[in-house]
Biopython code that builds the backbone (N, CA, C, O; Angstrom):
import numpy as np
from Bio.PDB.StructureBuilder import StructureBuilder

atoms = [
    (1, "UNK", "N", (71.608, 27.880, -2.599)),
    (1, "UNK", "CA", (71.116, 27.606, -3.928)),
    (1, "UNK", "C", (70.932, 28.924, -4.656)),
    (1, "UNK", "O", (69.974, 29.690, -4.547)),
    (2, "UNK", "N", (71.962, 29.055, -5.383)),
    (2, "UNK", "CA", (71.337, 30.514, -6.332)),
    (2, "UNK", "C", (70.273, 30.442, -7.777)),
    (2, "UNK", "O", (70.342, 29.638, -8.707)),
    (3, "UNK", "N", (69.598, 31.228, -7.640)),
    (3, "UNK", "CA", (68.274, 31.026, -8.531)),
    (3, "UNK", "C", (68.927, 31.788, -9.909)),
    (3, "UNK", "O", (69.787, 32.655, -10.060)),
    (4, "UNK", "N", (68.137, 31.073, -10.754)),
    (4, "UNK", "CA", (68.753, 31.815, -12.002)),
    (4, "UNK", "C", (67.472, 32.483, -12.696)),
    (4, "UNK", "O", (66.291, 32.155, -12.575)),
    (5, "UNK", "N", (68.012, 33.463, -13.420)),
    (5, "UNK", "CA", (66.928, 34.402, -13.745)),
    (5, "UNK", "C", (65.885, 33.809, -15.186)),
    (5, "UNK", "O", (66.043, 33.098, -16.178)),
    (6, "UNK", "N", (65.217, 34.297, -14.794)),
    (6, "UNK", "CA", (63.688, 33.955, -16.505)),
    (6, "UNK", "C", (64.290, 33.958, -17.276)),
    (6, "UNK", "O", (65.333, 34.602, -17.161)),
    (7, "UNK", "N", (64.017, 33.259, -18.514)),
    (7, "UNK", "CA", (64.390, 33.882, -20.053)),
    (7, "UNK", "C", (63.318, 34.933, -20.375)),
    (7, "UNK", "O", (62.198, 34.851, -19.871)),
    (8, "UNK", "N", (63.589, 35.711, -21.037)),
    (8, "UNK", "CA", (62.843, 36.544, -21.713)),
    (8, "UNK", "C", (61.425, 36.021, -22.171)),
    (8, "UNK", "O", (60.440, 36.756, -22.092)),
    (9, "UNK", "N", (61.332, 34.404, -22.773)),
    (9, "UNK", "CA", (60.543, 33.871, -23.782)),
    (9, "UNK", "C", (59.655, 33.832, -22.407)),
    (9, "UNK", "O", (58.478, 34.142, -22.591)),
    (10, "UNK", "N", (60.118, 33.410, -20.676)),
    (10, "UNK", "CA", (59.129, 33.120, -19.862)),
    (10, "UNK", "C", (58.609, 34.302, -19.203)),
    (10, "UNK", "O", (57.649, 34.256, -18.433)),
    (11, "UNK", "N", (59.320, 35.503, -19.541)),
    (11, "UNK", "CA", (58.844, 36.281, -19.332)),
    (11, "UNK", "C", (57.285, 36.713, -20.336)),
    (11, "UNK", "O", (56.110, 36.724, -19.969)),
    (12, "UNK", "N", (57.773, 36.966, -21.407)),
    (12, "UNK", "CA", (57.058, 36.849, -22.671)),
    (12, "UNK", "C", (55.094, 36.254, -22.062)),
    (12, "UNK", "O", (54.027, 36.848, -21.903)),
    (13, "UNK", "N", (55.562, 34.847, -21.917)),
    (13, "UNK", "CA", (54.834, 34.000, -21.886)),
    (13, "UNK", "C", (53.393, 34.394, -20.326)),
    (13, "UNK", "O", (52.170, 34.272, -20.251)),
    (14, "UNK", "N", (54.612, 34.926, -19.273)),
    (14, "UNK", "CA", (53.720, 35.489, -17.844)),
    (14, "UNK", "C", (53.005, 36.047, -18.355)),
    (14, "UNK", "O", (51.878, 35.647, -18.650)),
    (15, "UNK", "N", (53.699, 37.644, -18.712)),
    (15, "UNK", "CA", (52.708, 38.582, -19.021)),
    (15, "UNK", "C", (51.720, 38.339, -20.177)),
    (15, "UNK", "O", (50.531, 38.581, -19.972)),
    (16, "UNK", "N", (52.009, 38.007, -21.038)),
    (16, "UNK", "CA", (50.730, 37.591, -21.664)),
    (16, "UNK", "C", (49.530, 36.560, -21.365)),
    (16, "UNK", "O", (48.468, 36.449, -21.978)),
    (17, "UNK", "N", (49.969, 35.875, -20.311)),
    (17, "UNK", "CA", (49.044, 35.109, -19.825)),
    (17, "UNK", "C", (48.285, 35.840, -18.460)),
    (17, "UNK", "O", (47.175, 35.425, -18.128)),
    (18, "UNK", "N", (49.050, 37.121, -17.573)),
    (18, "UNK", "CA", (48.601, 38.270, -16.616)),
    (18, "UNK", "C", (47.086, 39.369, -17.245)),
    (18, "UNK", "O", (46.092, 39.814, -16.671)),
    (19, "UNK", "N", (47.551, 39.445, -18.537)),
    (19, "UNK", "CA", (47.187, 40.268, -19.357)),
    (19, "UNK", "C", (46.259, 39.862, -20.079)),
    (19, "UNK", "O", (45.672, 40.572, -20.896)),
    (20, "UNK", "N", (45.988, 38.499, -19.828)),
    (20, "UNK", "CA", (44.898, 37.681, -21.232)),
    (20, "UNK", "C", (44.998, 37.906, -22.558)),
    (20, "UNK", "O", (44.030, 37.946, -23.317)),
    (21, "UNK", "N", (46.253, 38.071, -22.906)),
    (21, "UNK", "CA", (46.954, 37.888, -24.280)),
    (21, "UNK", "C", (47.412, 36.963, -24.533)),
    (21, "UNK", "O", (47.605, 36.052, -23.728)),
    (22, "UNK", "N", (47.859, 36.937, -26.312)),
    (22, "UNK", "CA", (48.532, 35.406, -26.438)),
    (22, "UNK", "C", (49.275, 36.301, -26.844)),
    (22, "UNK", "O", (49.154, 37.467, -27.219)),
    (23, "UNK", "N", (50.487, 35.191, -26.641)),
    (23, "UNK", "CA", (52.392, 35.522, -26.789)),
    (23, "UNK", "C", (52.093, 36.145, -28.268)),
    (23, "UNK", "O", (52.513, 37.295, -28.396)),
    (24, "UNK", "N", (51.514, 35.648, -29.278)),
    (24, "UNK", "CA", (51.115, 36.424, -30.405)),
    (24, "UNK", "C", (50.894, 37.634, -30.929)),
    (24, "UNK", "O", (51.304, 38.145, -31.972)),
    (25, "UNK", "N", (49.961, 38.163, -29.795)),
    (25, "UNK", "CA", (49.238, 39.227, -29.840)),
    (25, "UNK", "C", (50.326, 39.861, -29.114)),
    (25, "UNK", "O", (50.320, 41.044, -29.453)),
    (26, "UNK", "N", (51.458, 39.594, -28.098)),
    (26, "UNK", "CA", (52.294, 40.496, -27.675)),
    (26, "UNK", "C", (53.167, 40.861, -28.292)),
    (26, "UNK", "O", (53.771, 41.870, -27.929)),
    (27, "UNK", "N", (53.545, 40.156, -29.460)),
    (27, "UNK", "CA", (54.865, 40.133, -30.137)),
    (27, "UNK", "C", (54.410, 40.640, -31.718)),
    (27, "UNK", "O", (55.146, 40.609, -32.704)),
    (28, "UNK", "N", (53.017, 41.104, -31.676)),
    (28, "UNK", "CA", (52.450, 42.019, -33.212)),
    (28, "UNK", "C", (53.156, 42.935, -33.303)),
    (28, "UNK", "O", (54.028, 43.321, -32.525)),
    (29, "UNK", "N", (52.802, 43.369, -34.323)),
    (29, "UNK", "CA", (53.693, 45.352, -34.510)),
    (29, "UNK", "C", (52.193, 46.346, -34.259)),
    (29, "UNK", "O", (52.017, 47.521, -34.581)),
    (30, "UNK", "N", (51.340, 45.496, -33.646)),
    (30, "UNK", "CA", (50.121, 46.662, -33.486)),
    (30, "UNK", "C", (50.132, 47.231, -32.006)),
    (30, "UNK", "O", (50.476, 46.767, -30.919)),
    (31, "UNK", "N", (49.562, 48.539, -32.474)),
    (31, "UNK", "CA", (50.227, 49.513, -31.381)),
    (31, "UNK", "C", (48.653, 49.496, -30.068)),
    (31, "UNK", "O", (48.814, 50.093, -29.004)),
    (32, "UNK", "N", (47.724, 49.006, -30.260)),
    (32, "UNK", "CA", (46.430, 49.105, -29.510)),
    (32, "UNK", "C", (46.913, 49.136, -28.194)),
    (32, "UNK", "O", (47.721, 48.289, -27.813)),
    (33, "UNK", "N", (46.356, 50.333, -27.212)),
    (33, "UNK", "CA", (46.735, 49.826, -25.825)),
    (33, "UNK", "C", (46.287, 48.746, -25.356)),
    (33, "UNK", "O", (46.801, 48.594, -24.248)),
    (34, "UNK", "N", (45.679, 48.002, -25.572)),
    (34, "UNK", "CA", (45.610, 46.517, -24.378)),
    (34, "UNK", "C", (46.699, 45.804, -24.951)),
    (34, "UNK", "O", (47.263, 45.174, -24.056)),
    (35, "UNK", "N", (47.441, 45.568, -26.477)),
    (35, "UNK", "CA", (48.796, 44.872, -26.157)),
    (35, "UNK", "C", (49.774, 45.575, -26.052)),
    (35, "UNK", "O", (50.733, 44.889, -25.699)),
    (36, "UNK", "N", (50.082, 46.856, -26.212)),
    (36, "UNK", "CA", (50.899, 48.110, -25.810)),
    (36, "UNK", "C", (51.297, 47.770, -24.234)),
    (36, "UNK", "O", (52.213, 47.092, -23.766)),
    (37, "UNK", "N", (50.357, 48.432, -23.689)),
    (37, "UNK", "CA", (50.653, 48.008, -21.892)),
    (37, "UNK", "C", (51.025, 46.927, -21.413)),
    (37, "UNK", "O", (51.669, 47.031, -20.369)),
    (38, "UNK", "N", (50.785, 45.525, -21.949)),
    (38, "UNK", "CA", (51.026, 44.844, -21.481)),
    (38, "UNK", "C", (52.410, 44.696, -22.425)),
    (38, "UNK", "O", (53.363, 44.524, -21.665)),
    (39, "UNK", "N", (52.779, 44.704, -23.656)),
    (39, "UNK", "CA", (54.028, 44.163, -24.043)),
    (39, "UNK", "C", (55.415, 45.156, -23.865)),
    (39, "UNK", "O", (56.567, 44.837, -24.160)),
    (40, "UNK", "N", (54.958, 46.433, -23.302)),
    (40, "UNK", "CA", (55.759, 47.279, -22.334)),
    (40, "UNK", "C", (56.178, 46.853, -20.978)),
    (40, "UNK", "O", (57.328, 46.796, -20.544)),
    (41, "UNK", "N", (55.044, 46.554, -20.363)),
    (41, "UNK", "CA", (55.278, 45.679, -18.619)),
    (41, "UNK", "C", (56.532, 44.263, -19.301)),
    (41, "UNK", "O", (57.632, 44.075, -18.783)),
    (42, "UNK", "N", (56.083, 43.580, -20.319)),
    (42, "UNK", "CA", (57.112, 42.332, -20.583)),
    (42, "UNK", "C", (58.182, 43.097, -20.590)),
    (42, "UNK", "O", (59.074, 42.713, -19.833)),
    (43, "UNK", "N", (58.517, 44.658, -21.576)),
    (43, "UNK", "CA", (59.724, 44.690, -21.846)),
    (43, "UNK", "C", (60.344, 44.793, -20.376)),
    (43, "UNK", "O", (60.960, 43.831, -19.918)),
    (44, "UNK", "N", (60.182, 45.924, -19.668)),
    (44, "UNK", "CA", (60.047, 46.087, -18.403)),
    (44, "UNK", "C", (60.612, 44.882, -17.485)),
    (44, "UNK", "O", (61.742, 44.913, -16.999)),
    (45, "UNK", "N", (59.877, 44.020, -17.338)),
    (45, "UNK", "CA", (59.976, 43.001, -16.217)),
    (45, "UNK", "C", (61.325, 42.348, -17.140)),
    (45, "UNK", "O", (62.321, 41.886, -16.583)),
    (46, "UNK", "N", (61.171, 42.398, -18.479)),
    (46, "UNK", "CA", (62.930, 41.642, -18.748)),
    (46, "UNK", "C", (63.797, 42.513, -18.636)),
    (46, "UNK", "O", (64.762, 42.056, -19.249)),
    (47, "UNK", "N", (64.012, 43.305, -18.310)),
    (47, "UNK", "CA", (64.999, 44.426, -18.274)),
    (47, "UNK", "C", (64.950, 44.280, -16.670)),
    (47, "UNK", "O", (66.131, 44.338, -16.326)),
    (48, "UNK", "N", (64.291, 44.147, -15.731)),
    (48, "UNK", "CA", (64.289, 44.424, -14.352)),
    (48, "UNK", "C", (64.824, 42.604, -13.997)),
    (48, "UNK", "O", (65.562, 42.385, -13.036)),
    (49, "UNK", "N", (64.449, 41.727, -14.689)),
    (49, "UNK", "CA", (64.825, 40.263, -14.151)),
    (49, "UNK", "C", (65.659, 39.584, -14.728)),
    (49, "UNK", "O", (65.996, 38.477, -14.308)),
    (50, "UNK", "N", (66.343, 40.354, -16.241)),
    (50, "UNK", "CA", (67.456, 39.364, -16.701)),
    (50, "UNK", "C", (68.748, 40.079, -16.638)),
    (50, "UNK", "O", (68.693, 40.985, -15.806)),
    (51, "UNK", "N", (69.690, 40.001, -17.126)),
    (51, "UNK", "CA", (70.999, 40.664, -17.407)),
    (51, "UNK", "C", (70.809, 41.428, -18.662)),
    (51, "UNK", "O", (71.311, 42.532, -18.877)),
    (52, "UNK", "N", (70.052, 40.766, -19.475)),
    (52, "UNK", "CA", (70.218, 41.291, -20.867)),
    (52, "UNK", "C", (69.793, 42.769, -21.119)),
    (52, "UNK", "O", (69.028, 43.444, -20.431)),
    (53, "UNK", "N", (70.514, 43.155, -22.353)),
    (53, "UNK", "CA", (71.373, 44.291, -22.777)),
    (53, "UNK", "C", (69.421, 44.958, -23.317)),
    (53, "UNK", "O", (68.440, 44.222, -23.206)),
    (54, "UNK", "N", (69.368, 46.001, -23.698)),
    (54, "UNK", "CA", (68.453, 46.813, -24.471)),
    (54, "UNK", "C", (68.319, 46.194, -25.661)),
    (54, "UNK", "O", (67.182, 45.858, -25.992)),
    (55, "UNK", "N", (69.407, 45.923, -26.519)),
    (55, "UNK", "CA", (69.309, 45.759, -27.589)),
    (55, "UNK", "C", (68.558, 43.624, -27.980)),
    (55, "UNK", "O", (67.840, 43.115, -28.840)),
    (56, "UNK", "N", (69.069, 43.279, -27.144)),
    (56, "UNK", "CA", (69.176, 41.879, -26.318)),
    (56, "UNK", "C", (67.130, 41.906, -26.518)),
    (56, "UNK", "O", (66.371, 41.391, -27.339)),
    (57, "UNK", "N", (66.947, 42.666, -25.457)),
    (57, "UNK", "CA", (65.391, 42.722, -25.126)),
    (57, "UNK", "C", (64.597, 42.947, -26.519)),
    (57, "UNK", "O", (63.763, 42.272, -27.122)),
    (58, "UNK", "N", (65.122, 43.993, -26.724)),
    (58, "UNK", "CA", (64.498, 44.682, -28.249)),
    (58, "UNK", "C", (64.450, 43.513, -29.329)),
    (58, "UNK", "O", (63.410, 43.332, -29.962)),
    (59, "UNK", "N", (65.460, 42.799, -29.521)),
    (59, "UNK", "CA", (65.193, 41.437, -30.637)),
    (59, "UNK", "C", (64.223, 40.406, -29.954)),
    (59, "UNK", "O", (63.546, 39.983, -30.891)),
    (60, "UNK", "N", (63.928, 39.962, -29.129)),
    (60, "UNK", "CA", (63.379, 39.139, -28.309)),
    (60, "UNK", "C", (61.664, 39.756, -28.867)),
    (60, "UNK", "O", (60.813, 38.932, -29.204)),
    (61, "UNK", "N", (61.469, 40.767, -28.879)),
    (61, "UNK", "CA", (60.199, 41.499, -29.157)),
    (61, "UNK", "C", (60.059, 42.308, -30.448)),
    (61, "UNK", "O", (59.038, 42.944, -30.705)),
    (62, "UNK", "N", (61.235, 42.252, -31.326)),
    (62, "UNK", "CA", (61.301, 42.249, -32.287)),
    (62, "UNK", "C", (61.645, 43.787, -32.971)),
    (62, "UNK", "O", (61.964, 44.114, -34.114)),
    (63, "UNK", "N", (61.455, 44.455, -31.892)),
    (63, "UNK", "CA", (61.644, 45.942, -31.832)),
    (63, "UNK", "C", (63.105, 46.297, -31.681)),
    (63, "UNK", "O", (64.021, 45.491, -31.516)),
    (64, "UNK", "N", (63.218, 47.905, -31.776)),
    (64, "UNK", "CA", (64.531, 48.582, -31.409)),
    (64, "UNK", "C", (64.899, 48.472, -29.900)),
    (64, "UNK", "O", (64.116, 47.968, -29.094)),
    (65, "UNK", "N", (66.405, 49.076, -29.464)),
    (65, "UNK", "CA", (66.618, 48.889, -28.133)),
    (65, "UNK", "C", (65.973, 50.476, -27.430)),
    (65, "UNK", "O", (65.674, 50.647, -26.248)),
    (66, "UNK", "N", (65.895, 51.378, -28.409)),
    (66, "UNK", "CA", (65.172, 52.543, -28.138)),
    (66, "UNK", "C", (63.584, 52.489, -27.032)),
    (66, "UNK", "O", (63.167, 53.104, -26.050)),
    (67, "UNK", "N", (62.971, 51.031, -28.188)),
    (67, "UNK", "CA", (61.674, 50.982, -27.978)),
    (67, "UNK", "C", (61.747, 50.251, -26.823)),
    (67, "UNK", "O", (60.579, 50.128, -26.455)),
    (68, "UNK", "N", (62.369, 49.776, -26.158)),
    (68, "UNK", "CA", (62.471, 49.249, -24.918)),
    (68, "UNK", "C", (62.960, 50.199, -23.820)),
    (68, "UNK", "O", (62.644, 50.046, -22.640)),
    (69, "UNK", "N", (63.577, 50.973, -24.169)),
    (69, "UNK", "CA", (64.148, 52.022, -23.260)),
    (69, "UNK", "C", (62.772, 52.957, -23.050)),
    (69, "UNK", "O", (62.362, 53.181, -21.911)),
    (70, "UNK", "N", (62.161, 53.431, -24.115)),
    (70, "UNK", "CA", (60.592, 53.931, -23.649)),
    (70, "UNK", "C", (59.891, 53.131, -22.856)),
    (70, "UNK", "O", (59.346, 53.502, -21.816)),
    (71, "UNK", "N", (59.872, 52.025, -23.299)),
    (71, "UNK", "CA", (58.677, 51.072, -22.886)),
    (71, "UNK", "C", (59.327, 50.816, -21.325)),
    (71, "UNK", "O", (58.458, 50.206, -20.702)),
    (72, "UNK", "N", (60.156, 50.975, -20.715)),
    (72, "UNK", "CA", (60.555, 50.977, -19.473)),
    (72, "UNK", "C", (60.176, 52.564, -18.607)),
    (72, "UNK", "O", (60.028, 52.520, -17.386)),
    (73, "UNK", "N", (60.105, 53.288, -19.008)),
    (73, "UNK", "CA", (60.290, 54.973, -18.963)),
    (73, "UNK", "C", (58.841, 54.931, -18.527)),
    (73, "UNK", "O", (58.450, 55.307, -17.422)),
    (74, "UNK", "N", (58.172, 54.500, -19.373)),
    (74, "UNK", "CA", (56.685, 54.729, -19.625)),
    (74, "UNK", "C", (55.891, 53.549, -18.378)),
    (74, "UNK", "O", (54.955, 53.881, -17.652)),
    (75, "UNK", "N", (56.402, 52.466, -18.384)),
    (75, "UNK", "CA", (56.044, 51.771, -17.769)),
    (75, "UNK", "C", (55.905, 51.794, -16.107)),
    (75, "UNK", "O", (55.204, 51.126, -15.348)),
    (76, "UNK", "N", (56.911, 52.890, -15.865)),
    (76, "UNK", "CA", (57.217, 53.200, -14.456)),
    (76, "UNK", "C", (55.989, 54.521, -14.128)),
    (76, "UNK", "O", (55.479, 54.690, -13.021)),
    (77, "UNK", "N", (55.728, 55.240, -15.182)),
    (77, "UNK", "CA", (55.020, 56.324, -15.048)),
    (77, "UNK", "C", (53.959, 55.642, -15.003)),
    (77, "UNK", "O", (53.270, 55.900, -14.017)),
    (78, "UNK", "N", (53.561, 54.880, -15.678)),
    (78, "UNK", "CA", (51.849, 53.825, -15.426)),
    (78, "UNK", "C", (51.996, 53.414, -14.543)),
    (78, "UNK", "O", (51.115, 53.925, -13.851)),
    (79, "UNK", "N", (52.937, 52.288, -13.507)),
    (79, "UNK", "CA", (52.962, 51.981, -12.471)),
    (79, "UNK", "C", (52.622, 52.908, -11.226)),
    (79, "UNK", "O", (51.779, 52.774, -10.339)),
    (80, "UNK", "N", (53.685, 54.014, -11.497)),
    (80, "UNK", "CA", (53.356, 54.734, -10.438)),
    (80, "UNK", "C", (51.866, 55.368, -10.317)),
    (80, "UNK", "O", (51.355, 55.485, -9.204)),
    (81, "UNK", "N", (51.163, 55.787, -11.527)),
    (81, "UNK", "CA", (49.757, 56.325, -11.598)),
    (81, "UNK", "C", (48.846, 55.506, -11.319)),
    (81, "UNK", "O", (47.844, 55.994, -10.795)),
    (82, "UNK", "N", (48.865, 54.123, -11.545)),
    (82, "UNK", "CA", (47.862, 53.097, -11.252)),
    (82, "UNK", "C", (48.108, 51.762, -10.756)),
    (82, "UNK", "O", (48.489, 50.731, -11.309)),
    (83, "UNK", "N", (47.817, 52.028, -9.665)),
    (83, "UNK", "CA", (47.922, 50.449, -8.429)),
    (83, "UNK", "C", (47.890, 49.477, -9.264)),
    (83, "UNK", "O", (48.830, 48.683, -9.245)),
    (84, "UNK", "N", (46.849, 49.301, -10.166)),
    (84, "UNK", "CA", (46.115, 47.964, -10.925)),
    (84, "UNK", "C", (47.080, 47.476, -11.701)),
    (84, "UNK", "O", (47.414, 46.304, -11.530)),
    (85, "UNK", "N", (47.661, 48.197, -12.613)),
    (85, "UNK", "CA", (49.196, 47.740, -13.408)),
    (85, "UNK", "C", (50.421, 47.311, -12.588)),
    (85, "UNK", "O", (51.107, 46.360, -12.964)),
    (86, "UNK", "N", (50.674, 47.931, -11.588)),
    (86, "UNK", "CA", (51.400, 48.018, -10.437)),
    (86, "UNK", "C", (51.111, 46.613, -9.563)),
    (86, "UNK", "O", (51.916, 46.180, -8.738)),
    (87, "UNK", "N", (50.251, 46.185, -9.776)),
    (87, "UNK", "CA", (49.929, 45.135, -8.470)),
    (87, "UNK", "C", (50.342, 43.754, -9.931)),
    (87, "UNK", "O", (51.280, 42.964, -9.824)),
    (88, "UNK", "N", (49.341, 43.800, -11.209)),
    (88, "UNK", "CA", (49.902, 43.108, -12.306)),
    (88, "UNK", "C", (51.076, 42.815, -12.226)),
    (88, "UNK", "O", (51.449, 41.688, -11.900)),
    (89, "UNK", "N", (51.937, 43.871, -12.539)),
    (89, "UNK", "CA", (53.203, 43.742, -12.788)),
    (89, "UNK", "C", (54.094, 43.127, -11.482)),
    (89, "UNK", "O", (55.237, 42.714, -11.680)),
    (90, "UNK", "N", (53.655, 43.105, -10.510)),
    (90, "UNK", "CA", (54.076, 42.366, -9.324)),
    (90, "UNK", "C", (53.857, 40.779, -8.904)),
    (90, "UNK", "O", (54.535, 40.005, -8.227)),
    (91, "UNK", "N", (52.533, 40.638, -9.650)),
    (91, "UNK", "CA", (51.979, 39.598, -9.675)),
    (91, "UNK", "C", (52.781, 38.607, -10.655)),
    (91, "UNK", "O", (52.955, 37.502, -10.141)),
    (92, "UNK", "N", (53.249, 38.733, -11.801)),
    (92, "UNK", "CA", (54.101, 38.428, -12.992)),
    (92, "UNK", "C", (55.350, 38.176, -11.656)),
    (92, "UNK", "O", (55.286, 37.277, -10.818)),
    (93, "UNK", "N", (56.250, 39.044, -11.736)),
    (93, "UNK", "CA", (57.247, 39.041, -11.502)),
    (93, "UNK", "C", (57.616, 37.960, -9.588)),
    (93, "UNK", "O", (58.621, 37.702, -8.925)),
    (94, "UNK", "N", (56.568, 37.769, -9.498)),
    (94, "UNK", "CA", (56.341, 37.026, -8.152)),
    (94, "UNK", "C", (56.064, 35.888, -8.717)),
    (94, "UNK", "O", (56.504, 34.826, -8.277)),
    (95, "UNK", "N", (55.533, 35.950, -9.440)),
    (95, "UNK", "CA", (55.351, 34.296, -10.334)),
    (95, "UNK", "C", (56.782, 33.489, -10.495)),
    (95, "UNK", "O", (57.162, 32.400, -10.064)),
    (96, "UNK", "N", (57.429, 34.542, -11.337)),
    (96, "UNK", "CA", (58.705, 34.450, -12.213)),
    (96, "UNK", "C", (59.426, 34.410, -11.444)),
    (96, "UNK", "O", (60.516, 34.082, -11.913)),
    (97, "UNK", "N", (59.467, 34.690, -9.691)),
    (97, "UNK", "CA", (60.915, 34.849, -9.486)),
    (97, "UNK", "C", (60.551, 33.538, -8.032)),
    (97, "UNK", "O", (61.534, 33.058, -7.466)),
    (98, "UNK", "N", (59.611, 33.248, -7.737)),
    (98, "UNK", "CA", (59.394, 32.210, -7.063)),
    (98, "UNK", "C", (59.976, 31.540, -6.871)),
    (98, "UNK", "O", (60.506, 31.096, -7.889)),
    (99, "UNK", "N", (60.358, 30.964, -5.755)),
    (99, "UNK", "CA", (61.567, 29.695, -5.408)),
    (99, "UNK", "C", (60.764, 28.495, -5.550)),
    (99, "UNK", "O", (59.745, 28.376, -4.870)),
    (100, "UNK", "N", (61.146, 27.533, -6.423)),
    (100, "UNK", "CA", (59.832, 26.026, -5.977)),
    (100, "UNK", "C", (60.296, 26.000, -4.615)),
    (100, "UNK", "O", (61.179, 26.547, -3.955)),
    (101, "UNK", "N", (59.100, 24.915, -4.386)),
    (101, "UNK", "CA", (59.086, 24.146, -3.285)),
    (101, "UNK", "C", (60.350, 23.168, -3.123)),
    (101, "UNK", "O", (60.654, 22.258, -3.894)),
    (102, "UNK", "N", (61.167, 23.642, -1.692)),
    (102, "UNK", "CA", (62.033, 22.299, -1.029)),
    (102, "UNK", "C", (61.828, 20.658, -1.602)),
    (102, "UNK", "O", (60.678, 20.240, -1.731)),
    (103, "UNK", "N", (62.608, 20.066, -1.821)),
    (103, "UNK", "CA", (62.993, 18.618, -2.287)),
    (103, "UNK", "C", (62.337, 18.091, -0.840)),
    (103, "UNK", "O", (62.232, 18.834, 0.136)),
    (104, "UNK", "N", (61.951, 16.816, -0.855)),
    (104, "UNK", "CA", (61.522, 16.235, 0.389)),
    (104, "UNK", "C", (62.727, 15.689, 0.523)),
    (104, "UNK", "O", (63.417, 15.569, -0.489)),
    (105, "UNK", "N", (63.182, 15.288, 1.687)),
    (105, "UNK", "CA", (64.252, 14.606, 1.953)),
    (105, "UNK", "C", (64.208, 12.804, 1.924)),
    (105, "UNK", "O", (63.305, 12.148, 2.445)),
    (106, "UNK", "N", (65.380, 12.227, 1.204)),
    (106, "UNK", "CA", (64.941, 10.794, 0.745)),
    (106, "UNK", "C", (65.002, 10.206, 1.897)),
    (106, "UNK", "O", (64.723, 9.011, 1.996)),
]
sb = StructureBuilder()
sb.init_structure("model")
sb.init_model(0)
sb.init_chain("A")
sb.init_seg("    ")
for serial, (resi, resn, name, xyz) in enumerate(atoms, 1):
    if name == "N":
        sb.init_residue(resn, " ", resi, " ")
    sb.init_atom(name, np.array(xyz, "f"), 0.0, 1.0, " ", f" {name:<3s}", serial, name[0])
structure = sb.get_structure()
C-alpha cells in the first residue's frame, strides 16, 4: 500500500493546531514570533512531506518562494538549538505521516 503525502492545507491545519494557532493566524502577514515559528515549521514540514516546488509552498502561505527557502534554513537552525521545537515538529509530522489502522478482515 503506498501512502500518499499531506496536502499542504493538512499540513497548514497540524501545525497550527501543534502550535495553538488558528490556520488564520498562520496564514497573516504578521511577523510576531509565536506565528513566525510556527508558520516556518508549516513551511518546513511541506517542503520535507510533499513534492511541491518553493514557489508551490510560497502561494499556499501566500508568501514568496524566497520566504520559504528562509523559513526552511531557519527552521533547521531552531530545531537544531531547541529540543522543544524539534520534538513539535516531530510530533506534527508523525501525526501527518501515520499509517491508519489495518481494515479488519470481512
Amino acid at each position: 500500500m503506498t501512502r500518499t503525502a499531506p496536502s499542504i492545507a493538512a499540513i497548514i491545519d497540524a501545525t497550527a493546531e501543534a502550535w495553538g494557532v488558528t490556520r488564520r493566524d498562520l496564514l497573516a502577514d504578521r511577523r510576531a514570533q509565536n506565528l513566525a515559528v510556527p508558520r516556518q515549521a508549516a513551511m518546513t514540514l511541506a517542503r520535507d512531506l510533499t513534492m511541491a516546488s518553493l514557489p508551490v509552498i510560497g502561494r499556499a502561505f501566500d508568501r514568496d518562494h524566497t520566504t520559504v527557502l528562509h523559513a526552511v534554513r531557519r527552521t533547521a537552525e531552531r530545531a537544531a538549538r531547541d529540543p522543544a521545537i524539534a520534538a513539535r515538529m516531530d510530533a506534527v509530522r508523525a501525526r501527518l505521516t501515520s499509517a491508519p489502522p489495518p481494515e479488519p478482515p470481512p
